[in-house]
N, C-alpha and C positions, 0 to 999 in steps of 0.2 A: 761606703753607703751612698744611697741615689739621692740624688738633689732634692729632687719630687716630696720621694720620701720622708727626708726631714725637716723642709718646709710642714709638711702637713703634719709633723708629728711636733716639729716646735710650735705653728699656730704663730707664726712672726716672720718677719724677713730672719735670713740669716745672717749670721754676724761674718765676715771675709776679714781674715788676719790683714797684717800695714805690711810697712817696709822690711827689707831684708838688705837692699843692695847697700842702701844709703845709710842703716843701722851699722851694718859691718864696718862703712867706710868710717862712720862718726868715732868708732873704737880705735880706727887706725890700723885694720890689719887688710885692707886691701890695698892693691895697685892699680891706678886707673889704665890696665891695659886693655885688648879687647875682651880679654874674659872677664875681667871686674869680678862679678859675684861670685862665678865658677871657681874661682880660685880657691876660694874658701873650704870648698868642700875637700878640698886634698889638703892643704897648709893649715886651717882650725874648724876640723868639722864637727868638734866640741861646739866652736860657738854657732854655728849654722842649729845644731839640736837645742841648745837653749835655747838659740830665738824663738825658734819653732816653741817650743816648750812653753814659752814666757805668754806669746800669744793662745796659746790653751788657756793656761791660767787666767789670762784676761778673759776669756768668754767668745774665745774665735770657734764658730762652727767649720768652717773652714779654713785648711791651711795648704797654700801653695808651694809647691817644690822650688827647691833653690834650681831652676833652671832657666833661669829669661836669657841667662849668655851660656848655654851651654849646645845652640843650635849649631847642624854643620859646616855652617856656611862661614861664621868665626872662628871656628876651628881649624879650617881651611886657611883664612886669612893668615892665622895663628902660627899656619906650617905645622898641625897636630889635625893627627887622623882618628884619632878616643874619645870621639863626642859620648858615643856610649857607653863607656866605662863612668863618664862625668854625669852621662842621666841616671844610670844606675844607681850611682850612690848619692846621686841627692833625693831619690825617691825614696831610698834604704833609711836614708838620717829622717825624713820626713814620716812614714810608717814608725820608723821606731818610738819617735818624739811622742804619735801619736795612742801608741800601745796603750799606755793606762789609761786613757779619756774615751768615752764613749761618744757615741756620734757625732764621728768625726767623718768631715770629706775632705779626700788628700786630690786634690785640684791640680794639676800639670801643666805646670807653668809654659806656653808656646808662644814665643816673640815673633814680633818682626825677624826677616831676615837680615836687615841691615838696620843701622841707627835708626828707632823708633822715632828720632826729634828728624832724621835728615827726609828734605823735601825731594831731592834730586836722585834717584838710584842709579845703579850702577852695576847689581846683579842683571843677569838676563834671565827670563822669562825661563827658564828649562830648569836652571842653577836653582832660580827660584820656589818652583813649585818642588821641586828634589828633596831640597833643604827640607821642606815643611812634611811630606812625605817621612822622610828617616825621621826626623822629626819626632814629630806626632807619632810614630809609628814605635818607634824606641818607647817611650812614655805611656802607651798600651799595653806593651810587650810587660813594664812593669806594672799593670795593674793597678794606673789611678782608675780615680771615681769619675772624671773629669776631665775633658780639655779645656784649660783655661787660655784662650787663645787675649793677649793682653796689647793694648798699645798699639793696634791698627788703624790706618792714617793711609792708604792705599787702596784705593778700589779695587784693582785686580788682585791683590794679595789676600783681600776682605773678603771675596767672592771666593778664590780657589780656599780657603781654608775651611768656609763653611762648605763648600759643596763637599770638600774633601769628608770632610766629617760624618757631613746627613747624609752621604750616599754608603758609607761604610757602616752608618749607624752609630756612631760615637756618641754620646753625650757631649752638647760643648758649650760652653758660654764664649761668643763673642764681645771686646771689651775695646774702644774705639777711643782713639785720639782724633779732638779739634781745636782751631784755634778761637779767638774770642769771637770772627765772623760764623762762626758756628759751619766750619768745610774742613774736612779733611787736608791733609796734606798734597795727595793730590788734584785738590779743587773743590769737587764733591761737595755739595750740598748736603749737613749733617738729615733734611727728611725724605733725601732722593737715596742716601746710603742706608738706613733704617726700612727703607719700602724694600728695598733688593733682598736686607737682611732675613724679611721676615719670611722670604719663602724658602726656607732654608729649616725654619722652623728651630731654632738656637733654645737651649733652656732659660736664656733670657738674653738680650742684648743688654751690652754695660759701657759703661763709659768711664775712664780714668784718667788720673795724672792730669785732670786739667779742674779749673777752681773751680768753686760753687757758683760762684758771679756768673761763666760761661755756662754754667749747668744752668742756672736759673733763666737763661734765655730760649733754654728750647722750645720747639712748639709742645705746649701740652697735650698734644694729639699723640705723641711719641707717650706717654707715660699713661694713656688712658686705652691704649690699644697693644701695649706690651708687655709681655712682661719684663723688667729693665732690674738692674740695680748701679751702684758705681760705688766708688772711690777716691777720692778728691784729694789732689798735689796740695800737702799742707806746709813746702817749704817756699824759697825763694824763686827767681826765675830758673827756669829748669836749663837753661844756658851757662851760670852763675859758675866758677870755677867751683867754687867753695859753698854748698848749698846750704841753708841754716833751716829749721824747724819756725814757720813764722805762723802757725793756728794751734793753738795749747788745744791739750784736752778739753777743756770746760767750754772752750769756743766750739769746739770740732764736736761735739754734742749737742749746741744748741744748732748749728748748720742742722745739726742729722734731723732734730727734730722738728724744723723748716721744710723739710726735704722730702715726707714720708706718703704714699698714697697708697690703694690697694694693690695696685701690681708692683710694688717693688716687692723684691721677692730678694736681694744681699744689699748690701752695706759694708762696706773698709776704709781703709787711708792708704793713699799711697806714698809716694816721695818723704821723708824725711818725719814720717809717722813713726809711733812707737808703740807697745802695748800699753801705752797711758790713753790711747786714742782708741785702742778698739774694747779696753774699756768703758772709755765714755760711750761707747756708741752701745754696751751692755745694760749700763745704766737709763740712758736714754729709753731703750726699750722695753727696758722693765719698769719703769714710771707709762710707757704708752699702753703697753701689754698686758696690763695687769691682768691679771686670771680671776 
């Protein structure tokens, strides 16, 4: 279904499912190698469709593919050449999760190419843009609604993803990592990277995995000229071996409802979120929404 679409047919921001990486891990059944999440989907892809599932049931308009570590470039790393057999079937368990619930948007999950948190790279510029290429292009071939390009912290990675997209025509949200001085990883000015973003023309620019606290410092201008949404790291420090859930549902509800103006157009949790969280954030909007 098109983003557009079910904005204007819900009449509210949309609801964007939580975590998946960090949920698996809380269970115990991943390994933190470089596939992390991807693993999941060949060793328990049982519970990769529950999640999915569980966050329907919570009230997610949206749900992302289990694919943040399934790009080529870790695959590579990995010594494994079947990135695409791993987007294949997490878009498979993602559509199927989705079968019984109606208006649903199945979002295509499209990482960094390299550690989302690492400041220093070490791919090259060719490797790079390749990566996102197959990519992104695997993830069309199956038919989301959506490129959910997530955890970008990289000028030049920012810019080729969105041109990649607007010039092909793609639907895409881009979703942006900063630190508390409110810049990118690499340096970047979060209102000098938002000006680039916008001629790109994105279904919204978003912002994740970083707190409310650094969200609340942006310039206002960013929220009154775009259309934006986000989802906010509700665990510990994102370095933390062992990361813990440190903002309950009934906290991560009143944030949202702190947080809300006319261009937000989605709402999620990310890191160490649960479907307790994107129900609060259902709840929240049906006390603001009322009809």
């Amino acid at each position: 279904m098109e983003f557009k679409e079910l904005l204007n047919k819900k009449k509210r921001p949309l609801i964007l499912d939580g975590a998946m990486g960090s949920l698996l891990e809380s269970e115990g059944i991943l390994n933190k190698d470089l596939l992390w999440s991807a693993n999941a989907l060949i060793d328990h892809p049982e519970q990769v469709f529950n999640i999915h599932q569980q966050y329907l049931r919570a009230g997610a308009d949206i749900i992302t593919t289990n694919t943040f570590r399934t790009n080529p470039f870790v695959f590579d790393l990995s010594n494994l050449s079947n990135f695409d057999f791993y987007v294949d079937k997490a878009v498979s368990i993602c559509k199927s999760a989705a079968i019984d619930f109606s208006d649903v948007i199945i979002a295509g999950s499209n990482p960094p190419a390299e550690d989302c948190y690492q400041k220093e790279r070490t791919i090259n510029n060719n490797a790079l843009f390749e990566n996102h290429i197959q990519h992104i292009e695997r993830l069309i071939f199956n038919d989301v609604d959506i490129i959910w390009n997530e955890t970008f912290s990289h000028l030049d990675e920012i810019i080729f993803v969105c041109k990649y997209c607007s010039l092909n025509n793609y639907p895409f949200v881009i979703n942006i990592f900063l630190n508390n001085n409110l810049r990118i990883l690499s340096g970047e000015n979060i209102d000098l990277v938002v000006d680039i973003i916008k001629d790109f023309n994105p279904v919204a620019i978003g912002f994740n995995c970083i707190s409310s606290d650094t969200f609340s410092k942006i310039n206002a201008n960013v929220f009154t000229k775009h259309k934006y949404g986000y989802y906010f790291n509700c665990g510990s420090e994102i370095h933390d071996e062992i990361i813990h859930c440190e903002i309950r549902e009934n906290d991560y509800k009143d944030i949202v409802k702190k947080n809300i103006t006319s261009n937000l157009v989605f709402v999620g949790s990310c890191c160490c979120s649960s479907p307790a969280h994107t129900k609060a954030i259902k709840e929240a909007f049906d006390e603001i929404y009322k009809s």
